[in-house]
C-alpha positions, 0 to 999 in steps of 0.5 A: 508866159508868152506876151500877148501884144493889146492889139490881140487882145483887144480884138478878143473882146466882143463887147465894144464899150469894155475894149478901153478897159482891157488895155489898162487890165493887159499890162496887169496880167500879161506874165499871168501865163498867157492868161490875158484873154480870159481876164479880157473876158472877165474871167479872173480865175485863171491868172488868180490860180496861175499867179500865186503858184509862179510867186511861190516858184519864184520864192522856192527858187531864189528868183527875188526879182521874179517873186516880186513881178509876181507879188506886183501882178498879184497887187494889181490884179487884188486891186482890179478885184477891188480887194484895195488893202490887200493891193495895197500891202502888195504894193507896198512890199513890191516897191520895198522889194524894188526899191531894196534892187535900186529898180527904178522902172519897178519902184515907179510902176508901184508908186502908180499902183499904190497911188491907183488903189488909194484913188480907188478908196478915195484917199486923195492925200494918201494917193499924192504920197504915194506917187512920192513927187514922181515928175513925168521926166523921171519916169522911163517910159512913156506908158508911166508918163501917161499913168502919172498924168492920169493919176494926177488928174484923177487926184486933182478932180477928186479934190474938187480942182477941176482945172488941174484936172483938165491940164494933167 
């Protein structure tokens, strides 16, 4: 699909107190074939529709790095849903695939994915191992940087430590 920079997206949204949201959401369905305005507006069927159809493309193909974008995307959209085991497994199989191509932008970006989901069921233990000891030195961009001290902050506060949660 065509990238969509957030600024666009953003401004698509009417509704004020969601533009916050779906900047988080963007990043999770910006190769859904340019169906990020419509998951900006909370229609999720579309990149639903559109996504398992370019995994299969990808698989059919031979495309291993582009079938594991797709298995990625599709995580993290079953997590935004709030199908959490299903993102989980996707996850799961995304880092094994991007660990498998010593991808480490990949494998970092499902460390955060799995961690997320584990927050979102409340697994706080689950979520730190997740993250695998990731330091924000070792992350390759800042966008990773900021979801890693997001991460542990939100980990810290479920743990009822609301200093570290406050210094992440």
């Amino acid at each position: 699909g065509v990238a969509v920079p957030v600024h666009i997206v953003v401004a698509g949204v009417d509704d004020l107190s969601l533009r916050p949201r779906v900047v988080g959401q963007h990043h999770a369905v910006e190769v859904a074939g340019g169906a990020v305005v419509e998951v900006a507006r909370g229609d999720w069927a579309r990149p639903r529709a559109l996504q398992p159809g370019s995994l299969r493309t990808a698989e059919g193909l031979q495309m291993a790095e582009e079938a594991t974008s797709s298995r990625a995307a599709l995580a993290e959209l079953d997590r935004l849903e709030g199908a959490i085991d299903a993102a989980i497994a996707g996850a799961g199989a995304a880092l094994a695939e991007f660990g498998g191509r010593e991808d480490p932008r990949g494998t970092t970006e499902m460390k955060l994915l799995l961690s997320a989901a584990y927050c979102d069921a409340g697994d706080w233990d689950a979520a730190t191992t997740a993250l695998g000891g990731l330091q924000p030195e070792q992350v390759a961009n800042g966008e990773q940087a900021s979801l890693l001290s997001w991460r542990l902050g939100e980990i810290a506060l479920g743990r009822g430590q609301a200093g570290p949660a406050l210094a992440a």
